[in-house]
C-alpha positions as CSV (number, residue, x, y, z in Angstrom):
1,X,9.7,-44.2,-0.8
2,X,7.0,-41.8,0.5
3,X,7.2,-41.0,4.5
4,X,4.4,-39.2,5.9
5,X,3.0,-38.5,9.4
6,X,-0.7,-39.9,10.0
7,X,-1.5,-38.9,13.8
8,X,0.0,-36.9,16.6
9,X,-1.1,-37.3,20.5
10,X,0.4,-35.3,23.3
11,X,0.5,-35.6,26.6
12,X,1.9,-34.4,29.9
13,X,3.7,-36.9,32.5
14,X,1.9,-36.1,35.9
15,X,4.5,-37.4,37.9
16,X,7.0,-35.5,36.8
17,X,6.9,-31.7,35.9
18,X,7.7,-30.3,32.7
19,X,7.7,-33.4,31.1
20,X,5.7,-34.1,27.7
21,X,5.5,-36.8,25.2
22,X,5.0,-36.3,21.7
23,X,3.6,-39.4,19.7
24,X,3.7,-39.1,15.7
25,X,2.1,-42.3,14.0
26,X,4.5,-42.5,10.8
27,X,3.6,-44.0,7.6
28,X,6.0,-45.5,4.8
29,X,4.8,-46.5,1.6
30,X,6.3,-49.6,0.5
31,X,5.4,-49.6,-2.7
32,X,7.5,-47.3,-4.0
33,X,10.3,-48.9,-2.9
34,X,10.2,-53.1,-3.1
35,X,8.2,-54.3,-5.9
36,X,7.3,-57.5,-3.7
37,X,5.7,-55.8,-0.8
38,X,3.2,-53.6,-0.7
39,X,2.1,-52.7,2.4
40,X,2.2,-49.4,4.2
41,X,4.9,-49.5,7.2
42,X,3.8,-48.3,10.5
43,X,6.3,-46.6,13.0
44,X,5.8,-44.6,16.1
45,X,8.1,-41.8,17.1
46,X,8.2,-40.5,20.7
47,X,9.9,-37.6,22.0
48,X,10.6,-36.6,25.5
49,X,10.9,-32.9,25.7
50,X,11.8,-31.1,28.7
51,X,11.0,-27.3,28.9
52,X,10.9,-27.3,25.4
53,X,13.9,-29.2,25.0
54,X,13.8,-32.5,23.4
55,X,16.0,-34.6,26.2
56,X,15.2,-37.8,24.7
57,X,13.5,-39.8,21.9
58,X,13.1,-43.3,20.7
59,X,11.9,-44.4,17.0
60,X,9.9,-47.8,16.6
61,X,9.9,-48.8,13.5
62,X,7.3,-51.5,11.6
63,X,5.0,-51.5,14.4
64,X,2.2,-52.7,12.5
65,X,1.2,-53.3,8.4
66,X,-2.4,-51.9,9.2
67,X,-3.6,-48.7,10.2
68,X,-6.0,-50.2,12.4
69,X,-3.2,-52.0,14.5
70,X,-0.6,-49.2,14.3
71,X,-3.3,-46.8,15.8
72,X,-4.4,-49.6,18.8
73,X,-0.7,-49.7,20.0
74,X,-0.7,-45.9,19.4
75,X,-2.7,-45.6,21.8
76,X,-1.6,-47.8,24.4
77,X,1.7,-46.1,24.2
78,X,-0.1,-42.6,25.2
79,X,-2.7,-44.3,27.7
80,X,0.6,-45.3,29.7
81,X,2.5,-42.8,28.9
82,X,5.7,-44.7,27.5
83,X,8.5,-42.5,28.0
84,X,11.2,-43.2,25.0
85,X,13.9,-44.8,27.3
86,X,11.5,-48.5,28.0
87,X,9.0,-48.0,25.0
88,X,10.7,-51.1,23.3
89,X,10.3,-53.0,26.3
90,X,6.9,-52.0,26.4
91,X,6.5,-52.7,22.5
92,X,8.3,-55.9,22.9
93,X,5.5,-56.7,25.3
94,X,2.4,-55.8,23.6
95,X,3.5,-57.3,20.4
């Protein structure tokens, strides 16, 4: 199984100060791995770091089976600046 990161966004929380998100669009190739399936898997990670400290993080994995999708809900993740502790909740709604 092949794991390999396709974007990156960052961005800074204006309400708060000294917050930033990082957002890593994360690729998993299927096909190395389950004969029956071969679609990519698409997964965000987002980490809350904190002066440099990361003080939180959340992994959402099989957001999407298309890069098209994966990078639309990429995106609306960093427009509203998801923070790790509700992006499920936030995932659970857009999906």
């Amino acid at each position: 199984m092949k794991t390999h990161v396709t974007d990156c966004r960052r961005t800074e929380v204006k309400s708060r100060r000294n917050i930033v998100l990082d957002y890593s669009l994360i690729i998993t190739d299927k096909m190395d791995c389950d004969l029956f399936d071969e679609e990519d898997i698409y997964s965000v990670l987002i980490l809350q770091t904190e002066e440099g400290i990361t003080t939180e993080y959340d992994f959402l994995y099989d957001i999407a089976r298309d890069k098209e999708n994966a990078v639309a809900i990429l995106d609306l993740l960093v427009y509203n600046n998801v923070m790790p502790a509700n992006a499920r909740d936030v995932l659970a709604d857009i999906l």
